[in-house]
C-alpha positions in Angstrom: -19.6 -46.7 25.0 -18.5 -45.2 27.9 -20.3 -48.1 30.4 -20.0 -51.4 29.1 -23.4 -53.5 28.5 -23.4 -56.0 31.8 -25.1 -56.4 35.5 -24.3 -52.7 36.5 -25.9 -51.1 33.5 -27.4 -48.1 34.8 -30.8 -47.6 32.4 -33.4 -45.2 32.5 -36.9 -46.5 31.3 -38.6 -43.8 29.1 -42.4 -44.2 28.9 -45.0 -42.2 27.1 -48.7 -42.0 25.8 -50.4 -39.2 24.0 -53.0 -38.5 26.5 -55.4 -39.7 29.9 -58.3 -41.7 28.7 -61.5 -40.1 29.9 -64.4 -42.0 31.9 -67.7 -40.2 33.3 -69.2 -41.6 36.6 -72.4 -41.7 37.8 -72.6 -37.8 38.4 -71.4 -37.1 34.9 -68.2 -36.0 36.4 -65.2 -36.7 34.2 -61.9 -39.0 35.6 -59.1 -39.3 33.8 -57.1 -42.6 34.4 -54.1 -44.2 32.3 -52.5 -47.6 32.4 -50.3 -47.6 29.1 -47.3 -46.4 30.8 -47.7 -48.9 33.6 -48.3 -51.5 31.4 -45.2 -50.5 28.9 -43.0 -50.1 32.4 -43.4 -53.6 33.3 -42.8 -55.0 30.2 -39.4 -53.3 29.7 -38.1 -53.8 33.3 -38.8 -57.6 33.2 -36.9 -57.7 30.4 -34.1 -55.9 31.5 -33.7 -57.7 34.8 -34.7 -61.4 33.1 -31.5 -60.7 30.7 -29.2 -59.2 32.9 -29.1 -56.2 31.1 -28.5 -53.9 34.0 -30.2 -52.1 36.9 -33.3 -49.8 36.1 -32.0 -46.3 38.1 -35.1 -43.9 37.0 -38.0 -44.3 34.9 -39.4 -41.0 32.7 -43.2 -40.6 32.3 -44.8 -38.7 29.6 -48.3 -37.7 28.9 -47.9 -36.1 25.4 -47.6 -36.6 21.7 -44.3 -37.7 20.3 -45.5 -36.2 17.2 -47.3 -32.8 17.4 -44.5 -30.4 16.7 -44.0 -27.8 20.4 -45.4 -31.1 22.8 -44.2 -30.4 25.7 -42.1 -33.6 27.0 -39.9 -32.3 29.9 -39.5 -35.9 31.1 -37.8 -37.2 27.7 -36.0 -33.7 28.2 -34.8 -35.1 31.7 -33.9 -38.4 30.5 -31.5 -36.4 27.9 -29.9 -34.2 30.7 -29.4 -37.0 32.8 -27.7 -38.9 30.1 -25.1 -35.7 29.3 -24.4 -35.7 33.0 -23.7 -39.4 33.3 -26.5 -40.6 36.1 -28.2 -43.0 33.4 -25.7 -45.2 30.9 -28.7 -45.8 28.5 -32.4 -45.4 27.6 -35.0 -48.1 27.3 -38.3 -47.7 25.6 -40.6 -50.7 24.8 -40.5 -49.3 21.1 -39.7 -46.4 18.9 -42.4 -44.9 19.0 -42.7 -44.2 22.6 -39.3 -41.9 22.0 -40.6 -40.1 19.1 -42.6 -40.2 16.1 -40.8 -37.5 13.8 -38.2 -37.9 11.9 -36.2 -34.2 12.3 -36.2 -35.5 16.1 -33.8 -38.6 15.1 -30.6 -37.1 14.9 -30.2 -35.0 18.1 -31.2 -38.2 19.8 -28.9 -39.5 18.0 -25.9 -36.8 18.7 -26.5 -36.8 22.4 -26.2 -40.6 22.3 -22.9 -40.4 20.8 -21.7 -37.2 22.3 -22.3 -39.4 26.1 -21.7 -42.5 24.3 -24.9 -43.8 25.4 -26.9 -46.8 24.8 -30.2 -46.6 23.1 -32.6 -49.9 23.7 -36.3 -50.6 22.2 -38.0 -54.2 23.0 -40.4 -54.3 20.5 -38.1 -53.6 17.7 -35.6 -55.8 19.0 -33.3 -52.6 18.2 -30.0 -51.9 20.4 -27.3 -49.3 19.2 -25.2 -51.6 21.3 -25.2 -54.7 18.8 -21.6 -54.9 17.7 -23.1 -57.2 14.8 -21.3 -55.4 11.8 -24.3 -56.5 8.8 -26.6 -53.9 11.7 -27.3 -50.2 10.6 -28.6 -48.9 13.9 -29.0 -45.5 12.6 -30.3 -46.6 9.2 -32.6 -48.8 11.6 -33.5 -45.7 13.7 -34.7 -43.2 10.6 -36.9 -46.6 9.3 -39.1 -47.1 12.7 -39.6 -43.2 13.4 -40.4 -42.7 9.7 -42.9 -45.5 9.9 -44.2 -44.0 12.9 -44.4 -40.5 12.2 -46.5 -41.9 8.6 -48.9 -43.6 11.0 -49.4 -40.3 13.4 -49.9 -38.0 10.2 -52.5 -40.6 8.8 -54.3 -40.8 12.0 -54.0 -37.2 12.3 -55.5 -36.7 8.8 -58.6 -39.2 9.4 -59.7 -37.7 12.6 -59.8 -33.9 10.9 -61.7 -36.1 8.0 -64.3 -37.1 10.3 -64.6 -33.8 11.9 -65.1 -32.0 8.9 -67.4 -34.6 7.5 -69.5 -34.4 10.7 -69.6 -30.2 10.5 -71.0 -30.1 6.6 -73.6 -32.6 7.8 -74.6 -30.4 10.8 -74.2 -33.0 13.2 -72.5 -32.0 16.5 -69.4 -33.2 18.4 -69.8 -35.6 21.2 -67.6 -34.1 24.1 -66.9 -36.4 27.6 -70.1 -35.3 29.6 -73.4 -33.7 29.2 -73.6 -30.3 27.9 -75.0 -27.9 30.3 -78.6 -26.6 28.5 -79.1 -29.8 26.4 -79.9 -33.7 27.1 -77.2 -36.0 26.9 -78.4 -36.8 23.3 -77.8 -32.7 22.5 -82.1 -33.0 21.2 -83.5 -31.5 23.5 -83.6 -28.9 26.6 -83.2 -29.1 29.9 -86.2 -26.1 31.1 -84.1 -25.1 34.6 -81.1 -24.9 32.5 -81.7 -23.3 29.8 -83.9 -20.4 32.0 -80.4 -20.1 34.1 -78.4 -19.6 30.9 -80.8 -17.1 29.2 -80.4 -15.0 32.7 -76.8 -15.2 32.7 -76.9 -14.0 29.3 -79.1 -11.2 30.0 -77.5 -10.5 32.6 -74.1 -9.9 30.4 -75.6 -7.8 27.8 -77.1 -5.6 30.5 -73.2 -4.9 31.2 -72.6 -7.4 34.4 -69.5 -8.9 35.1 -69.7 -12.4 34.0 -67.4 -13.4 37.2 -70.4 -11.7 39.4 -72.9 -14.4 37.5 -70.9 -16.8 39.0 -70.3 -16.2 42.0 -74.3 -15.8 42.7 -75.1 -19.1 40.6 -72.7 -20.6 43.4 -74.2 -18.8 46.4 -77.4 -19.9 45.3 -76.7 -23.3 45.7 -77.6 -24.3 41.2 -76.0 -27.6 40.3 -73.6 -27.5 37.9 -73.9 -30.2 34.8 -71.9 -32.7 37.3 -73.9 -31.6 40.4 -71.4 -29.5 42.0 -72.6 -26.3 43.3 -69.3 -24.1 42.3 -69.6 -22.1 39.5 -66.3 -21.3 37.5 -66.7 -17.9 35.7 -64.4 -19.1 32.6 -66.5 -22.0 32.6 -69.6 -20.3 32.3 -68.1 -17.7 29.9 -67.2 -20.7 27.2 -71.0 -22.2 27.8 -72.0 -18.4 27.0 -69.8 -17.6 23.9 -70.3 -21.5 21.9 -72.4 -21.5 18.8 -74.3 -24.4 20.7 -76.4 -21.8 22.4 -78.0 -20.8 19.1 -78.0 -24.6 17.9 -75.0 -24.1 15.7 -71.3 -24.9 16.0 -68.7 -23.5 14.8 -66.0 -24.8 12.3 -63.1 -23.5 10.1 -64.6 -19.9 11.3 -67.9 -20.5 10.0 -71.2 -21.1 11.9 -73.3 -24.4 10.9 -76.6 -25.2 11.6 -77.0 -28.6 13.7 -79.4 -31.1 12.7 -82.2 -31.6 16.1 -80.1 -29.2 18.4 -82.5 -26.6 20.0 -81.3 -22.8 20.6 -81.4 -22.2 24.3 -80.8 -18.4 23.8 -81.9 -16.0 21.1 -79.6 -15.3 18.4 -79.5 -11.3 18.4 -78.8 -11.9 22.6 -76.1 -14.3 22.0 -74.5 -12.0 19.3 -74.7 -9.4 22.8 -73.2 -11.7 25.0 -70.3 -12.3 22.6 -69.5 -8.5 22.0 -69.5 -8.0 25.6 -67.6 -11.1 26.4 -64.9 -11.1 23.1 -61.9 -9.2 24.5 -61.5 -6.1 21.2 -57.7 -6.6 22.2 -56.2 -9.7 23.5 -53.6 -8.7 26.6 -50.2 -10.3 26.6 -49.6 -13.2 29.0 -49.0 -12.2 31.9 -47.9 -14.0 35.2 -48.5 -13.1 38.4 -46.1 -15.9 40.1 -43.0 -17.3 39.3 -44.3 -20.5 39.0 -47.2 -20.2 37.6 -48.2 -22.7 33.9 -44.4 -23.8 35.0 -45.1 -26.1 38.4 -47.1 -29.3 37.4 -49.4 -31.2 39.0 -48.5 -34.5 40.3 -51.6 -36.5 39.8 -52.0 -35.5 36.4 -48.9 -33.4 35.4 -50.7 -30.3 34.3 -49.4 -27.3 34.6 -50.6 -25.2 37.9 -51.9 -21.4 38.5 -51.3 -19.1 41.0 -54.2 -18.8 43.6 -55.3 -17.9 47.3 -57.1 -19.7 49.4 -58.0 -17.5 52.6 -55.7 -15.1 52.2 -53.3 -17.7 51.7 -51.2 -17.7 48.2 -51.0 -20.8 46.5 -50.4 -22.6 43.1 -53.5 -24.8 42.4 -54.4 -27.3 39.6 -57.6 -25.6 38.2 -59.7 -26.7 35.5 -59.5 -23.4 32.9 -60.0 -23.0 28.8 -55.8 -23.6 28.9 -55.7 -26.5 30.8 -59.6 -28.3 30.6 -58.3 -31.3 31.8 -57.1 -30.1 35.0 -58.0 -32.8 37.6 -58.5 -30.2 40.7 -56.3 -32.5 43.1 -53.3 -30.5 44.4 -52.7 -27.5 46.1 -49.4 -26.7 47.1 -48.9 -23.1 49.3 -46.9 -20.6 46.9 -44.2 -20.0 49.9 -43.1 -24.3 50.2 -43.0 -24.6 46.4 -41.1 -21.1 45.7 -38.4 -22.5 48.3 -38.0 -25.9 47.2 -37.7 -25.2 43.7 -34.9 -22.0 44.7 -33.0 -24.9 46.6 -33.2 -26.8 43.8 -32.0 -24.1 41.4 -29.4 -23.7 43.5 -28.2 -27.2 43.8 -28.4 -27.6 40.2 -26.5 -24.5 39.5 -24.0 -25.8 41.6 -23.5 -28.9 39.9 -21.4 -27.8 36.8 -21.4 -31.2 35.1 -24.9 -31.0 34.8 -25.0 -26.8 34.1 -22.7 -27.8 31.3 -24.0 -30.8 29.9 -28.1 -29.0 29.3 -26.1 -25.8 27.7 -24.7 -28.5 25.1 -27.6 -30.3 24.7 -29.2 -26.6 23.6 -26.7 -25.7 21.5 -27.1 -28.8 20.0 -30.6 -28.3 19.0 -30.5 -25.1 17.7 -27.6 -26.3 15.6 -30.0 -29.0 13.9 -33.1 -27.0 13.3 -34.0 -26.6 9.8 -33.4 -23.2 8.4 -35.6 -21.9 6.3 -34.0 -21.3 3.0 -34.4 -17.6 1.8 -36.7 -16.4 -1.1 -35.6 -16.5 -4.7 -36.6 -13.7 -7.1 -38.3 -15.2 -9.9 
C-alpha cells in the first residue's frame, strides 16, 4: 500500500441509496427526503475515528442504483479519480453493496485499487483488503458479497415487474405519489371541474392549438393545479393529455388495458386526436441549447438542470419535466456565474496533470474490461 493503515489514514466515505423516498403533504404536493446516507455516514465515521483508523478527508454521496446497468454515479466516479490522484488513501462503505451490486463492476474496482495501491474498507462485512491475515482472499471475498448482492437486486427487480404485470392483466391501475389530475384519489371516480378543463384542453389540441398556449391560459386564469398551484407546465399537461387514463385504460407492454372502476374523462375518438396531434411523426435529436445544460446538477436533490430565462435573464433551473419528474424546483443558478465557475474549474483541473493523467487511465482501464461481444458463428 502506498499509505500505511494508522492515525493519518486519509479515507473517503462512499455513501449511496437507490433513490429519495417520496411523502405528499397536506396540498398533495410531493417532497422528497432521504436519511439512509446520513444514517450509513455516521455509522462508518464512528467507526473509523473509535479505531483509529484514520481521518475521514471527503465523503461521496450517491442517489442511484448500484445495479441498473448506465446509472449514473459521478460521485463513486469522483471517489475513483481522487484515489488515482492520491487525495484519498482508501475507500470506506458501510457494506458492499453500497459500492456496487454487479459483478462485471468488481474488477476495475479492483485494478484501480491496486494500480494506487489503495485500501478498500466495508463495516458490515467486516471486509478490509488491508488484512495481512494470509488464510484471507479479499478478492475471492469481494466477487462473493457483490455476487450476493447483485442476485438480491435482480430478484427484487424481477418481483416488482411480477406485480406490475399481474396488476395490468387484472385491469387494476398503478398507484403513483399524488392524486391524478381528472380522478379522486381512489382513481373511481371524477372530479366535474377537472375533467370539463381536460376535455377543453383536449379540444382545444385537436382543433390545432399549441398545447404550450393551453397552458399558459390555464395559468393566467388562475385553475389550480392537482397540488393547488396555479402554474401550469405544458409538458405536464401534455403527459395528462396523451395517458391511456383519460380513456380509463393504461397502457402496458404496448398494449391498452381496460381498468377495472376507472371512468373515461375524455372520449376515445378525441383522445386518439389529441395523440396524433401531440405524438411527434419524427423524434428530433437531442439537442442542447447551453453548455451545461442535463450536465450541472442540482444541489438539493442532485438532478440534472436545464437551461432557462427568467426576465430576460439566462439561467440553468431544476425543473420538474418527463426526463427528470422528480425535479424538486429549488435552485436557480444564473447561466453566466455557473458557465465561469465551472471554466475556472476546467482550467484548474486541466492544469493539474496528476489528476489529467490519473482519469485518462482510469478510462482506458474501463474500456479495457468491457465484455466484447463475441462474433457470430455460421452454423
Amino acid at each position: 500500500m502506498v499509505a500505511e493503515p494508522g492515525l493519518d489514514f486519509r479515507w473517503g466515505v462512499l455513501l449511496r441509496r437507490s433513490k429519495y423516498t417520496r411523502t405528499v403533504d397536506a396540498n398533495g404536493e410531493v417532497i422528497l427526503f432521504e436519511e439512509s446516507t446520513n444514517r450509513q455516514e455516521l455509522e462508518v465515521v464512528w467507526h473509523i475515528r473509535n479505531n483509529d483508523m484514520g481521518v475521514i478527508v471527503e465523503v461521496y454521496r450517491d442517489i442511484a442504483s448500484a445495479w441498473k446497468p448506465g446509472a449514473q454515479r459521478p460521485r463513486f466516479k469522483h471517489a475513483l479519480v481522487d484515489l488515482a490522484a492520491g487525495k484519498i488513501d482508501g475507500i470506506a462503505v458501510l457494506n458492499i453493496d453500497r459500492l456496487t451490486r454487479r459483478k462485471d463492476q468488481v474488477r476495475p474496482v479492483l485494478n484501480a485499487l491496486e494500480e494506487m495501491g489503495g485500501r478498500l474498507f466495508s463495516l458490515e462485512d467486516e471486509l478490509d483488503t488491508a488484512d495481512d491475515n494470509p488464510d484471507s482472499n479479499t478478492e475471492l471475498r469481494l466477487h462473493e458479497l457483490v455476487a450476493r448482492a447483485e442476485r438480491e437486486s435482480r430478484r427484487t427487480s424481477e418481483r416488482m415487474k411480477l406485480m406490475a404485470r399481474h396488476r395490468a392483466r387484472k385491469g387494476l391501475h398503478q398507484n403513483g405519489s399524488r392524486r391524478p389530475y381528472g380522478h379522486t384519489v381512489d382513481w373511481q371516480s371524477l372530479v366535474p371541474h377537472e375533467a370539463e378543463l381536460l376535455n377543453e384542453a383536449a379540444k382545444r389540441v385537436a382543433a390545432g392549438e399549441a398545447i404550450f398556449t393551453i397552458a399558459r391560459d390555464f395559468t393566467s386564469r388562475g385553475i389550480p393545479t392537482a397540488t393547488g398551484k396555479t402554474t401550469w407546465q405544458h409538458d405536464v399537461l401534455r403527459q395528462m393529455l396523451l395517458n391511456a387514463r383519460m380513456v380509463g385504460k393504461r397502457e402496458y407492454d404496448d398494449a391498452l388495458i381496460d381498468t377495472l372502476e376507472v371512468p373515461a374523462i375524455l372520449p376515445e375518438h378525441l383522445w386518439q386526436q389529441v395523440r396524433d396531434k401531440l405524438t411527434p411523426k419524427q423524434r428530433p435529436g437531442r439537442r442542447e441549447s447551453r453548455e451545461l445544460s442535463n450536465i450541472a446538477l442540482c444541489g438539493i436533490c442532485g438532478l440534472s438542470m436545464i437551461g432557462d430565462t427568467d426576465e430576460g435573464v439566462r439561467t440553468y433551473h431544476c425543473k420538474k419535466r418527463p426526463a427528470e419528474p422528480a425535479a424538486c424546483g429549488g435552485v436557480v443558478v444564473r447561466a453566466s456565474f455557473a458557465e465561469a465557475k465551472v471554466d475556472r474549474e476546467v482550467v484548474a483541473f486541466l492544469n493539474d496533470r496528476p489528476r489529467v493523467k490519473a482519469l485518462l487511465e482510469a478510462i482506458a482501464l474501463t474500456s479495457l474490461t468491457k465484455p466484447r461481444s463475441m462474433p457470430a458463428t455460421p452454423s
